[in-house]
LOSE-295052 format. One line per field, with one value per atom (N, C-alpha, C): residue number from 1; atom name; x, y, z negated. Coordinates in nm, 2 decimals, padded with zeros to 4 digits. Atoms other than C-alpha are relative to their C-alpha. Layout:
# residues N
i <- NUM,...
at <- CA,...
east <- X,...
north <- Y,...
up <- Z,...
This chain:
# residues 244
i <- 1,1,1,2,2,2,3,3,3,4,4,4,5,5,5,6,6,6,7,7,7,8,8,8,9,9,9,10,10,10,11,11,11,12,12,12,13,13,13,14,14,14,15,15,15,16,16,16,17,17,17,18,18,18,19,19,19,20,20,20,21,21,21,22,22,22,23,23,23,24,24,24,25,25,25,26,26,26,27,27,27,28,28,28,29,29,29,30,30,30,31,31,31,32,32,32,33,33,33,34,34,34,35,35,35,36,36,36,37,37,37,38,38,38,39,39,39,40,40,40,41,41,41,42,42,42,43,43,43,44,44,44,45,45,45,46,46,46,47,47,47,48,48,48,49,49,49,50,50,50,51,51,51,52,52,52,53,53,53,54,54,54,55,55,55,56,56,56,57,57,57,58,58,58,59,59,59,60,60,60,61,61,61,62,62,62,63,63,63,64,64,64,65,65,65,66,66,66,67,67,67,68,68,68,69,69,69,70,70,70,71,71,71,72,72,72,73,73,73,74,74,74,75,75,75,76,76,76,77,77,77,78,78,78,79,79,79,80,80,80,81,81,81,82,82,82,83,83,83,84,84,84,85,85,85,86,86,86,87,87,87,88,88,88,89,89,89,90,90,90,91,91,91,92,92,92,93,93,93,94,94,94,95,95,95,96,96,96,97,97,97,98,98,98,99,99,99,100,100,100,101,101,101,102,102,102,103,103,103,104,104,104,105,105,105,106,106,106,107,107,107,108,108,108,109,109,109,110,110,110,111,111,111,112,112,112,113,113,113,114,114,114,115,115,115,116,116,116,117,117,117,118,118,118,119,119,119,120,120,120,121,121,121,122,122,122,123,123,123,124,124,124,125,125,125,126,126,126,127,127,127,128,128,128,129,129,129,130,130,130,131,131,131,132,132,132,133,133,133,134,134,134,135,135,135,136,136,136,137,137,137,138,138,138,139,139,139,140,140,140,141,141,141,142,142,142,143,143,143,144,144,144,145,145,145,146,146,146,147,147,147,148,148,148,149,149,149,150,150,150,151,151,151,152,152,152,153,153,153,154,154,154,155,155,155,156,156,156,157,157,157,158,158,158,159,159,159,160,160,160,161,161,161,162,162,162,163,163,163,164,164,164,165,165,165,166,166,166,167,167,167,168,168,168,169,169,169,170,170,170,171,171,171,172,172,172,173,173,173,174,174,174,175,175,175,176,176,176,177,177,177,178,178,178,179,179,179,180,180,180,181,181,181,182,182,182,183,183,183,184,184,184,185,185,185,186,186,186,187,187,187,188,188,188,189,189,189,190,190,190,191,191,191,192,192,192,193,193,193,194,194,194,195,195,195,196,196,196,197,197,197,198,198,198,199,199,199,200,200,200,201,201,201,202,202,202,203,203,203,204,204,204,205,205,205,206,206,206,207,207,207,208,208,208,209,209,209,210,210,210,211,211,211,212,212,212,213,213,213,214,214,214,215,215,215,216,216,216,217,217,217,218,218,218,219,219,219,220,220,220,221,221,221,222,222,222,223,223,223,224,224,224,225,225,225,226,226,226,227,227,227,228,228,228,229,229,229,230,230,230,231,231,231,232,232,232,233,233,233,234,234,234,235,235,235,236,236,236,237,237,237,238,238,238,239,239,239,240,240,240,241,241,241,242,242,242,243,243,243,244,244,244
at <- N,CA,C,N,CA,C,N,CA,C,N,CA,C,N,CA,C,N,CA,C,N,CA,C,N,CA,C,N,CA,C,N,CA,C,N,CA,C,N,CA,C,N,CA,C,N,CA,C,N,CA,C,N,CA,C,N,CA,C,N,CA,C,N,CA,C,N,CA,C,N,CA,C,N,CA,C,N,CA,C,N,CA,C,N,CA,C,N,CA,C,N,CA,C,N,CA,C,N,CA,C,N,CA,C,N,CA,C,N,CA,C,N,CA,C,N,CA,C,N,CA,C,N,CA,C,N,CA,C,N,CA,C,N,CA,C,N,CA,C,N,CA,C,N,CA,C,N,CA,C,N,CA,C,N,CA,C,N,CA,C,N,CA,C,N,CA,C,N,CA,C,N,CA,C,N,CA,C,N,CA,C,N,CA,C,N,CA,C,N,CA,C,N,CA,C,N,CA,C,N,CA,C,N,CA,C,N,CA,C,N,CA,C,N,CA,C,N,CA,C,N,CA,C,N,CA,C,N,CA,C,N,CA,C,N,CA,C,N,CA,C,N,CA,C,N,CA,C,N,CA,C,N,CA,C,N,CA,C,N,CA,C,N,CA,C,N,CA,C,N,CA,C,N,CA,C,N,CA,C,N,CA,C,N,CA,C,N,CA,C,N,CA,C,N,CA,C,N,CA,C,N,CA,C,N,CA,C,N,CA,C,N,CA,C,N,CA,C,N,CA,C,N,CA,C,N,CA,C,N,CA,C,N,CA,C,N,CA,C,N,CA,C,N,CA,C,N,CA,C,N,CA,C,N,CA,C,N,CA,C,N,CA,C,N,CA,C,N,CA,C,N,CA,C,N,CA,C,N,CA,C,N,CA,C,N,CA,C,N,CA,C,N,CA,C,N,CA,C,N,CA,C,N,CA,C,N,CA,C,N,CA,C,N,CA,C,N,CA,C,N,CA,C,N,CA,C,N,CA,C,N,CA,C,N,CA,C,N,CA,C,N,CA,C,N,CA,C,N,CA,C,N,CA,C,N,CA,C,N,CA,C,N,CA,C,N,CA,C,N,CA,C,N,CA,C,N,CA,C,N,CA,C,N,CA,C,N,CA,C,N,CA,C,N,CA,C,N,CA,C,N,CA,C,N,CA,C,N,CA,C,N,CA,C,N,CA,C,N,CA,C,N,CA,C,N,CA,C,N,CA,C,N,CA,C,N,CA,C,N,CA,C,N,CA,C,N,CA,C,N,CA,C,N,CA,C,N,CA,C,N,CA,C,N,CA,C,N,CA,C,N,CA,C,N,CA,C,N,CA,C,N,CA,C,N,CA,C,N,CA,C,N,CA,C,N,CA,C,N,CA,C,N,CA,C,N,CA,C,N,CA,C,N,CA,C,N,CA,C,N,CA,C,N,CA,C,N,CA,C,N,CA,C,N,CA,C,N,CA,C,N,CA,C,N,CA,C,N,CA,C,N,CA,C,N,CA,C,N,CA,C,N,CA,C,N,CA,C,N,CA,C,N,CA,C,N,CA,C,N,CA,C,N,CA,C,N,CA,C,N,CA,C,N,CA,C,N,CA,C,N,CA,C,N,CA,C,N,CA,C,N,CA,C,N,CA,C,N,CA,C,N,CA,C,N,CA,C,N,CA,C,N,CA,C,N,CA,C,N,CA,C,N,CA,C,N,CA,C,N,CA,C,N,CA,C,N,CA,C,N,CA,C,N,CA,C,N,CA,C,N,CA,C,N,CA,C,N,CA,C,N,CA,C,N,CA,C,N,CA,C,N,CA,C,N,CA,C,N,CA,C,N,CA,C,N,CA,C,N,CA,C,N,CA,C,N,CA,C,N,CA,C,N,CA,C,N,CA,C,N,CA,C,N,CA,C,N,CA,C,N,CA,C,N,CA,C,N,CA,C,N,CA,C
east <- 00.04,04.55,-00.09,00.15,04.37,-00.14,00.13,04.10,-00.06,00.03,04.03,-00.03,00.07,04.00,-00.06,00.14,03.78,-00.13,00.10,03.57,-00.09,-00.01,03.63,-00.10,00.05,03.52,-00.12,00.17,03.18,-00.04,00.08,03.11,-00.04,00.06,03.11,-00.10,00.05,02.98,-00.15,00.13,02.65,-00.07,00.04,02.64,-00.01,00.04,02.64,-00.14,00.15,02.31,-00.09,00.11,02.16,-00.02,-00.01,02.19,-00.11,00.11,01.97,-00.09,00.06,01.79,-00.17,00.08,01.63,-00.05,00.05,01.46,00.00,-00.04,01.52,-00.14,00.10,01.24,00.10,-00.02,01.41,-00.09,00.12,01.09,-00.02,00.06,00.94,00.07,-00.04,01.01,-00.06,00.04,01.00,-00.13,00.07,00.69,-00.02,-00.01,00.77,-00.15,00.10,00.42,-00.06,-00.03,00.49,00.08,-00.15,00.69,00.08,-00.06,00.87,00.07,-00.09,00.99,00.04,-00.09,01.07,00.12,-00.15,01.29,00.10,-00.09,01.39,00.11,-00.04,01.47,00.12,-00.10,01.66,00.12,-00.12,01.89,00.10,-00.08,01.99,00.05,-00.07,02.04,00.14,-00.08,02.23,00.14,-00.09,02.46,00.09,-00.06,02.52,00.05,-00.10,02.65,00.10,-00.15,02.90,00.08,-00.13,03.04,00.04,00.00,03.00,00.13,-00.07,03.22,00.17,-00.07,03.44,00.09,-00.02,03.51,-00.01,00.01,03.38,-00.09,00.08,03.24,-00.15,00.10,02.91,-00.04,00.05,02.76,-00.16,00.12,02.39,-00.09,00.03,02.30,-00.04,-00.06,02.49,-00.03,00.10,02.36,-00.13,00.15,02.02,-00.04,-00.01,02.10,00.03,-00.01,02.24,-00.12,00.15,01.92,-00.09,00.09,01.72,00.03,-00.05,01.90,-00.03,-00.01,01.94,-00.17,00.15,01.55,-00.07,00.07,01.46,00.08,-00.04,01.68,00.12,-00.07,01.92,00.14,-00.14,02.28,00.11,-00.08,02.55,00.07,-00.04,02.64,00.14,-00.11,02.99,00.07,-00.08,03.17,00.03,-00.04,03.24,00.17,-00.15,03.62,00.04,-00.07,03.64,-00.07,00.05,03.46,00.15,-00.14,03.80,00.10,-00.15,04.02,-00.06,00.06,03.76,00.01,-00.04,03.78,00.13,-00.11,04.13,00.06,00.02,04.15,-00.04,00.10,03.90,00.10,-00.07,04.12,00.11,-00.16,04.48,-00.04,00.00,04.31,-00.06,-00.02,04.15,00.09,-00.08,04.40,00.14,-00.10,04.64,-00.05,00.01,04.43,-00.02,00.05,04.38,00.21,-00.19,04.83,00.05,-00.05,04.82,-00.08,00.08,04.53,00.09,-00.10,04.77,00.12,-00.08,05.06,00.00,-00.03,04.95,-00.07,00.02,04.85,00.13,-00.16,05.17,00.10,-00.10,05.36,-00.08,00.04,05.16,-00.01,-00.03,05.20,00.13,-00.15,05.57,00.03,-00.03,05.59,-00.07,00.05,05.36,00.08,-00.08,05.59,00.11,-00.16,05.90,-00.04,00.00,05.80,-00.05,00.03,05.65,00.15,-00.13,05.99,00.09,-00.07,06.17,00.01,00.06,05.99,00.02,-00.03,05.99,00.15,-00.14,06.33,00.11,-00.03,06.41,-00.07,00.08,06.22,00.04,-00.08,06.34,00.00,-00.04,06.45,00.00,-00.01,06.42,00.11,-00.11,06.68,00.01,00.01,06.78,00.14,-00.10,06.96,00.06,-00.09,07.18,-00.09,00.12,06.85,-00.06,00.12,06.64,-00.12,00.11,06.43,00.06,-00.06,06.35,-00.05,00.04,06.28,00.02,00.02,06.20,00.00,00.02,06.26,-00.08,00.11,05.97,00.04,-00.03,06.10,00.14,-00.12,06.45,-00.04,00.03,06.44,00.18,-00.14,06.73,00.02,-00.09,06.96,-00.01,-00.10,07.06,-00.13,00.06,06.92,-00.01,-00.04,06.80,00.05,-00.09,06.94,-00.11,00.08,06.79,-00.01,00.00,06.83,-00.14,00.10,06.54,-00.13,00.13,06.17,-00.02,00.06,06.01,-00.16,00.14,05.73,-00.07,00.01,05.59,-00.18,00.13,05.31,00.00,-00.03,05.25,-00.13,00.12,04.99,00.09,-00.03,05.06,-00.12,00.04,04.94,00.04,-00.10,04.95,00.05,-00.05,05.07,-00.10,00.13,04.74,-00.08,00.06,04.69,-00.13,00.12,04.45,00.08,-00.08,04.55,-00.08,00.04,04.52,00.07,-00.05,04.64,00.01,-00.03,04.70,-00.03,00.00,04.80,-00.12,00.06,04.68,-00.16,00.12,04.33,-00.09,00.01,04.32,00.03,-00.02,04.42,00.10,-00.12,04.71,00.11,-00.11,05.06,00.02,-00.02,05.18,00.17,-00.14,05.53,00.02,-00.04,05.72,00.16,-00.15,06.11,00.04,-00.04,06.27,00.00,-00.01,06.32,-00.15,00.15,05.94,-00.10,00.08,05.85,00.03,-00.08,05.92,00.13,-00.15,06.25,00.02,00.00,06.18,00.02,00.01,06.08,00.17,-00.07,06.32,00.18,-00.15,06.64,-00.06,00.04,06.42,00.01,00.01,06.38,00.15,-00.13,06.77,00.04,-00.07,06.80,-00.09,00.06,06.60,-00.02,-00.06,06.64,-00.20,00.14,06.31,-00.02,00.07,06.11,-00.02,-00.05,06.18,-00.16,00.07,05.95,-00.02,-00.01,06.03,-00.16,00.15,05.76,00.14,-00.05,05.90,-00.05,00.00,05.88,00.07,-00.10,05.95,-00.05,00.02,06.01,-00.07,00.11,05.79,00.10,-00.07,06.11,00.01,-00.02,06.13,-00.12,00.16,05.75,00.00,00.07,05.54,00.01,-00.07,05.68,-00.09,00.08,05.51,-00.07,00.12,05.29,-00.11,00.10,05.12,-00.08,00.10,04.87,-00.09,00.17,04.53,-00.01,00.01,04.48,00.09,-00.15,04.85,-00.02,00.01,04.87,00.15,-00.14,05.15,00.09,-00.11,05.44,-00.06,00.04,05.32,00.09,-00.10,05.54,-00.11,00.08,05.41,00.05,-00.05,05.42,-00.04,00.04,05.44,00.03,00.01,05.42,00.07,-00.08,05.66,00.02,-00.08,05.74,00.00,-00.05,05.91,-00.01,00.00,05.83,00.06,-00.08,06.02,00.06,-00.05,06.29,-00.01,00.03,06.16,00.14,-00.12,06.43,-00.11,-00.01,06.43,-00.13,00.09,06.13,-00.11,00.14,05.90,-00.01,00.08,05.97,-00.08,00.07,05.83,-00.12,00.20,05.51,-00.05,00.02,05.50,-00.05,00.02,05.51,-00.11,00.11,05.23,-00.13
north <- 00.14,-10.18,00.00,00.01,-10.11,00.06,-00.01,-09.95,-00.10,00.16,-10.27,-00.04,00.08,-10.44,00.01,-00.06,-10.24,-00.02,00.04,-10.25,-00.15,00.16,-10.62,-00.04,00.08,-10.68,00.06,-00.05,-10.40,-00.13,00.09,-10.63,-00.10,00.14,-11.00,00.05,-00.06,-10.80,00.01,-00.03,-10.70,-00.15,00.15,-11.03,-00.09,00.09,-11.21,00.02,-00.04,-11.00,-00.04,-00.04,-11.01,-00.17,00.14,-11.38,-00.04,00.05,-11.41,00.08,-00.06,-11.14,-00.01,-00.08,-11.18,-00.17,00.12,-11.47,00.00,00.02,-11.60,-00.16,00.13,-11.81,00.03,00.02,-11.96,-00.07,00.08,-12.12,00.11,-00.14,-11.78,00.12,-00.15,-11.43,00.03,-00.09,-11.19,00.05,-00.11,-11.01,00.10,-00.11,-10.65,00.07,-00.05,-10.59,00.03,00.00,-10.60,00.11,-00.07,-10.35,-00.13,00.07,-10.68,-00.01,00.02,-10.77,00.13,-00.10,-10.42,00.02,00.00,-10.40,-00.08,00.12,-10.73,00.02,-00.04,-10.63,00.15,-00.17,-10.26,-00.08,00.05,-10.50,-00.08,00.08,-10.75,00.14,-00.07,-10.47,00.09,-00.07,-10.27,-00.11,00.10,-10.60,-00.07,00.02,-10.68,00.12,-00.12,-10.33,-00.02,-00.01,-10.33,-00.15,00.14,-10.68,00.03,-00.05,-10.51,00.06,-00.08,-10.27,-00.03,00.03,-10.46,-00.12,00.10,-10.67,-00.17,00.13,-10.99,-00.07,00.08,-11.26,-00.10,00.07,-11.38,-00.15,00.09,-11.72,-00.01,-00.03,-11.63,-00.15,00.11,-12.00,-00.04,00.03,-12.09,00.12,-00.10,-11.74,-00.03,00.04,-11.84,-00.09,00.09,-12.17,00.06,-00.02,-12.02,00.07,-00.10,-11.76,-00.14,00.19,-12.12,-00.01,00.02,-12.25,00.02,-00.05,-12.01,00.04,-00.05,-11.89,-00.18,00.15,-12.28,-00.05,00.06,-12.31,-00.14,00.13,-12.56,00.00,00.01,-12.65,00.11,-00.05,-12.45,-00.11,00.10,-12.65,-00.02,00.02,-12.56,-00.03,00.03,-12.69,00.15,-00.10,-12.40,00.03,-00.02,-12.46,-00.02,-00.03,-12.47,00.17,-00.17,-12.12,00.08,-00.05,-11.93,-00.03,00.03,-12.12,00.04,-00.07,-12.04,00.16,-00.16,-11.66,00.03,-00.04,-11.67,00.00,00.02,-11.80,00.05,-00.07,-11.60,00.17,-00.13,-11.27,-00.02,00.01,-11.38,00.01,-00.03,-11.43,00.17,-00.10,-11.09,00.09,-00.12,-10.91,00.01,00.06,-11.11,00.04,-00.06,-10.98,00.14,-00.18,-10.62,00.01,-00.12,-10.57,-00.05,00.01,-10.77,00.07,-00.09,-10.51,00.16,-00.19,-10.15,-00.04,-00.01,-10.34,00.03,00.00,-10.37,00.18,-00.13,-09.98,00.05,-00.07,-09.87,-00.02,00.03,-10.06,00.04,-00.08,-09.90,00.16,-00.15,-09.53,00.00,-00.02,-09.59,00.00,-00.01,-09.66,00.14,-00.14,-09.36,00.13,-00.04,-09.18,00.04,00.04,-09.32,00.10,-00.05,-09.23,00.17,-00.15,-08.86,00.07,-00.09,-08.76,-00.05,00.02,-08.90,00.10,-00.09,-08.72,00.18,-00.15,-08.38,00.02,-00.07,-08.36,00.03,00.00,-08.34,00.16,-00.09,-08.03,00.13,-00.11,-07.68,00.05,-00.05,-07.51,-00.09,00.07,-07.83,-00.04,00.03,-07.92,-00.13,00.12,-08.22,-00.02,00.06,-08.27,-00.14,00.17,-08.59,-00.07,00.07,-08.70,-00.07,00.02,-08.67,00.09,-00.11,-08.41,00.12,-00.06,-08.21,00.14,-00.17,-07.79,00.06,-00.09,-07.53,00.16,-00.15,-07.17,00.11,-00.12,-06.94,00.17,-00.08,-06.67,00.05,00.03,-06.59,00.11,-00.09,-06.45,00.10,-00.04,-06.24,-00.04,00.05,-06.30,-00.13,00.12,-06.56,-00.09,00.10,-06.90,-00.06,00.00,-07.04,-00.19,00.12,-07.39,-00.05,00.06,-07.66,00.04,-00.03,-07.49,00.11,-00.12,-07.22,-00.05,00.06,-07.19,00.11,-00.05,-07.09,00.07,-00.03,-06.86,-00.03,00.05,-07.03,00.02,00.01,-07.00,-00.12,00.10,-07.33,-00.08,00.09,-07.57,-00.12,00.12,-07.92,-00.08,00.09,-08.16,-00.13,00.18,-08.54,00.08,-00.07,-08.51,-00.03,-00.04,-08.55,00.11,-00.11,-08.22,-00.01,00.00,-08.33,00.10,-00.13,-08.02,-00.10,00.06,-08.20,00.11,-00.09,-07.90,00.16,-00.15,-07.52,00.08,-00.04,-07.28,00.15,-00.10,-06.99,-00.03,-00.04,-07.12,00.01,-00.05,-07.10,00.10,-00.12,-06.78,00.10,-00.06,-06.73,-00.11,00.13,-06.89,-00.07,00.06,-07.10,-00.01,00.03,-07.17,-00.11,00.15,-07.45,-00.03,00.00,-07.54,-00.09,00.10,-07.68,-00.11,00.10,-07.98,-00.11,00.03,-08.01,-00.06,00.05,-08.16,-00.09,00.09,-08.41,00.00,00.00,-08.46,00.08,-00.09,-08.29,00.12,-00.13,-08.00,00.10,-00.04,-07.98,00.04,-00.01,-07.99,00.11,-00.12,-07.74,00.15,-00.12,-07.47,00.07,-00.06,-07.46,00.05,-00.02,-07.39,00.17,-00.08,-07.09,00.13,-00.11,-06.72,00.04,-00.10,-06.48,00.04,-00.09,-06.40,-00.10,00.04,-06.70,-00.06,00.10,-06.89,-00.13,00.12,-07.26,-00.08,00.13,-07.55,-00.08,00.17,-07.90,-00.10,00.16,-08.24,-00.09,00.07,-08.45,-00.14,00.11,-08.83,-00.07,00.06,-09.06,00.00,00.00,-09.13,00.11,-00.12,-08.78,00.04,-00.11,-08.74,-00.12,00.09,-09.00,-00.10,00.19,-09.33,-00.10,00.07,-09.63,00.01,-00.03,-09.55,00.11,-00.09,-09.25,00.08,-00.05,-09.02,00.09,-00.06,-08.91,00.01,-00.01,-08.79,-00.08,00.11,-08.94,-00.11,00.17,-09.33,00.04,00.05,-09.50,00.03,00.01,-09.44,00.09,-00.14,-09.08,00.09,-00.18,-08.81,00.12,-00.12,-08.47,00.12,-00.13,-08.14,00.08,-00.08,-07.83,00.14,-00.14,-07.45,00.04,-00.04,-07.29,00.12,-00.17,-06.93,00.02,-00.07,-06.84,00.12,-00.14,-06.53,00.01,-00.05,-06.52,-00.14,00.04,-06.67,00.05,-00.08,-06.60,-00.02,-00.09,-06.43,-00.06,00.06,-06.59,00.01,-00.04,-06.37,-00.05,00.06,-06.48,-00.16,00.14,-06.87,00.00,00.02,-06.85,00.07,-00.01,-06.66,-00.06,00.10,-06.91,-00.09,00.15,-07.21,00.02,00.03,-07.10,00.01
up <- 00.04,01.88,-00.12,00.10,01.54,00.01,-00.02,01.69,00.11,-00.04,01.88,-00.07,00.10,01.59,-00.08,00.07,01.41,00.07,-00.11,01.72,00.02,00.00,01.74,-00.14,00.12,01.39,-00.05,00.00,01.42,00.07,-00.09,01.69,-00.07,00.03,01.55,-00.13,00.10,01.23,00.05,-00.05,01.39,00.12,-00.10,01.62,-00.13,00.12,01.29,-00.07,00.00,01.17,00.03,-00.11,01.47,-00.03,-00.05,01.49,-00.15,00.13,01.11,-00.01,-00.05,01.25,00.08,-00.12,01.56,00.08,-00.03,01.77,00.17,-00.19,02.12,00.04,-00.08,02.37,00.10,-00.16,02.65,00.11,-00.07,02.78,00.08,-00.09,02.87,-00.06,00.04,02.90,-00.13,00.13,02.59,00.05,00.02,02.57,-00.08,00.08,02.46,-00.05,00.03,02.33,-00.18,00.14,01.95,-00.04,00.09,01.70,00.02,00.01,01.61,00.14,-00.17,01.99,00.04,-00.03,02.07,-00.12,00.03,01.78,-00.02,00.02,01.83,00.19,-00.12,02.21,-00.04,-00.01,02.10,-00.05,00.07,01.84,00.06,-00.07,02.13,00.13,-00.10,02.35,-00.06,00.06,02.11,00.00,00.01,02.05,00.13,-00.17,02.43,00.00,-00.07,02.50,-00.10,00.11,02.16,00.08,-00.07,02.33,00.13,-00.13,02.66,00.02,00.03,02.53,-00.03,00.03,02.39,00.11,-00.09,02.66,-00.03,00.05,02.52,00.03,-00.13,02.73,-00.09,00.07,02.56,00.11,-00.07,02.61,00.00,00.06,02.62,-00.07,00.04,02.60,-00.15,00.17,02.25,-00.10,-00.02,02.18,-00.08,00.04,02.14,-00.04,00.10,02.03,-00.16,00.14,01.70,-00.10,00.06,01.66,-00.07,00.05,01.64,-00.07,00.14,01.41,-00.09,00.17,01.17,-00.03,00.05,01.19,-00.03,00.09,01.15,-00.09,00.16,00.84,00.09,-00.08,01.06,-00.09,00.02,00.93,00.13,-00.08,01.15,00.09,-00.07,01.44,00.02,00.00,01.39,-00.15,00.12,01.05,-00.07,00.08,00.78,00.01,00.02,00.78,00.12,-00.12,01.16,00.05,-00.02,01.18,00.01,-00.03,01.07,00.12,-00.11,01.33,00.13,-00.09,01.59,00.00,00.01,01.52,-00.01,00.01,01.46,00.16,-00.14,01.85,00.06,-00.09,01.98,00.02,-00.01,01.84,00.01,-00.07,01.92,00.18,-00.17,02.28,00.05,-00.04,02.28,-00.01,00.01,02.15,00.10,-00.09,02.42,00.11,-00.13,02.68,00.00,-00.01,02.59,-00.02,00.01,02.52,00.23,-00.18,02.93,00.05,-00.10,03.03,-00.01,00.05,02.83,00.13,-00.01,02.97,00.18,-00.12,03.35,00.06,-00.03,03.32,-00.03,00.04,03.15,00.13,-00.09,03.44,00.15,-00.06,03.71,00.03,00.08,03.53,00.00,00.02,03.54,00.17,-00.12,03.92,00.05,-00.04,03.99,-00.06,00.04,03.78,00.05,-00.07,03.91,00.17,-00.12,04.27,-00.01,00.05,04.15,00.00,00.02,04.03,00.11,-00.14,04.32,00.11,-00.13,04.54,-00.03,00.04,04.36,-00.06,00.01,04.28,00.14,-00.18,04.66,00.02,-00.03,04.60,00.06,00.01,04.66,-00.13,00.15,04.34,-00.11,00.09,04.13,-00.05,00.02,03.94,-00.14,00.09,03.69,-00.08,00.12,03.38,00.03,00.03,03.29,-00.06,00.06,03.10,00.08,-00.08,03.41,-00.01,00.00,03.27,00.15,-00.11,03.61,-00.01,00.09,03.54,00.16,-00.10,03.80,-00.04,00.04,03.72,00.07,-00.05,03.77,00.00,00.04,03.63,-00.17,00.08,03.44,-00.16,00.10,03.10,-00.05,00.01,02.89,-00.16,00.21,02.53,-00.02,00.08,02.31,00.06,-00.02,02.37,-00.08,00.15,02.12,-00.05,00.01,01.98,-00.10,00.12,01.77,-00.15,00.09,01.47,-00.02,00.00,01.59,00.01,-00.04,01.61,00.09,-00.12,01.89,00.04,-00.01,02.03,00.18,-00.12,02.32,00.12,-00.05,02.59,00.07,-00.02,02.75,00.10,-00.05,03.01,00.02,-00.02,03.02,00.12,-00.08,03.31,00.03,-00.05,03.43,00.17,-00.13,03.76,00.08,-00.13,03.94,-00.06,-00.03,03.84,-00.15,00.12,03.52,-00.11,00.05,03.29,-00.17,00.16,02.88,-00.11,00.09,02.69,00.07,-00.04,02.71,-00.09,00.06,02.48,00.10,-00.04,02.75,-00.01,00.05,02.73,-00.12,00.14,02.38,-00.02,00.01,02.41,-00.07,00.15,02.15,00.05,00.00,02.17,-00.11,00.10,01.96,-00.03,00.06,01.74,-00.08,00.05,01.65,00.00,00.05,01.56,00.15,-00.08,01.86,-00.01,-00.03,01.79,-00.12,00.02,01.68,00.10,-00.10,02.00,00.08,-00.04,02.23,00.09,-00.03,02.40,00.10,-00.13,02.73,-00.06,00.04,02.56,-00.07,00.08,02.29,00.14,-00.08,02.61,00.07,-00.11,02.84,-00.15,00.05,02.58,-00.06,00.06,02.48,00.17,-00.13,02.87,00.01,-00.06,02.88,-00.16,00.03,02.76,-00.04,00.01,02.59,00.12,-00.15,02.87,00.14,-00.07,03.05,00.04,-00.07,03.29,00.05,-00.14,03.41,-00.03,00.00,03.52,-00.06,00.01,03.36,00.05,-00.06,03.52,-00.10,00.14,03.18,00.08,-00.02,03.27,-00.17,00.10,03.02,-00.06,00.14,02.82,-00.07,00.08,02.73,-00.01,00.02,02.67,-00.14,00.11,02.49,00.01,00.01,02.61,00.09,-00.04,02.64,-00.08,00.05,02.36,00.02,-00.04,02.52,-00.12,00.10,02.31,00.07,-00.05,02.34,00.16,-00.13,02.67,00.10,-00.06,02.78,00.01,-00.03,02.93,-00.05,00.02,02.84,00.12,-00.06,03.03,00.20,-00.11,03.24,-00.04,-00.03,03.32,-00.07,00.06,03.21,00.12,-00.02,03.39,-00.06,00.10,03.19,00.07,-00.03,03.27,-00.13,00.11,02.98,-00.01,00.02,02.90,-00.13,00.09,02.64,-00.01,00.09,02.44,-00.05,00.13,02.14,-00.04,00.08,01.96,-00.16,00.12,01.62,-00.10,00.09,01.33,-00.14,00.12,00.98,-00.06,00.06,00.84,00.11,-00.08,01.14,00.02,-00.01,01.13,-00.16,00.08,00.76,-00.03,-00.04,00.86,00.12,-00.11,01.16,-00.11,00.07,00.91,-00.10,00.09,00.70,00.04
């Protein structure tokens, strides 16, 4: 949400400019035959795409009534102290339609979800916690296991479940380490299940990933699948050359 309204507020920011800027005929076309009109043409183009962007419905009309205006020295045809309640209006409504645009993605990302794990837990070799987190063993490892108290040396690919791959330690080329309960929930219950050397895929449900808040790559309320192999349970002296 706050980078919307940073967005939101470049926008009216530069639509405010442009507007003591730049000059509009609606009798006839522009003719781009001037420095002045081409950079009066790049500044309205630049300001249509930022609202473009933003999803904000311009009225070209009122638009080019204000340009007037302000280049003939005019009064503001809206009152100074109804300005605020107009913008105050304008951003309660965008910001009202951008949480009903996340929320009818989130709840679409949950049914595709929902029906994903459905389906693959029916699988052969899949299997499912009391969480819901669902794990497939590739390959068994041996010894202690390690517990939230440990850190871990891990190799790792993460995918959505159409197969879009948003992470991977293998193609960075180095594993990585981290304390068990340094990750999100999935993780942190799959890795007390599994031994040095071990192999599973995970099928984490969104509660046990990143939610309905999602990150970076992640939508709101998307499963994860992960490729896992445990390396190492690191020993006292290796989590404190891990942590530095």
């Amino acid at each position: 949400m706050m980078t919307h309204k940073k967005g939101l507020v470049t926008g009216i920011a530069l639509a405010t400019a442009l507007l003591a800027a730049c000059g509009a005929d609606k009798k006839e076309e522009a003719k781009l035959d001037t420095l002045e009109a081409k950079v009066s043409y790049i500044f309205g183009t630049n300001m249509a795409n930022q609202f473009k962007q933003e999803d904000i419905a311009l009225d070209a009309g009122a638009l080019a009534l204000a340009v007037q205006d302000v280049q003939a020295g005019k009064e503001s045809r809206i009152k100074q102290e109804d300005i605020q309640k107009v913008m105050e209006e304008f951003q309660a409504a965008a910001q009202a339609k951008q949480e009903q645009q996340y929320q009818a993605v989130a709840d679409a990302n949950k049914l595709e979800s929902d029906e994903f794990l459905a389906a693959n837990k029916a699988k052969d070799g899949v299997q499912t916690t009391e969480t819901g987190l669902q794990y497939k063993v590739v390959a068994e490892g041996e010894g202690a296991k390690p517990t939230t108290d440990d850190t871990v040396k891990v190799h790792y690919k993460g995918t959505l479940i159409n197969g879009t791959e948003f992470d991977s330690s293998y193609a960075r080329g180095e594993p990585v380490s981290f304390p068990v309960t340094g990750v999100i929930a999935g993780w942190t219950e799959a890795l007390q299940l599994m031994s040095p050397g071990a192999k599973y895929e995970l099928y984490i449900p969104s509660e046990l990933a990143y939610g309905p808040g999602g990150t970076g790559p992640i939508g709101p309320n998307q499963a994860l699948i992960f490729e896992v192999e445990l390396l190492e349970v690191l020993q006292p002296e290796a989590k404190k050359d891990a942590a530095k």
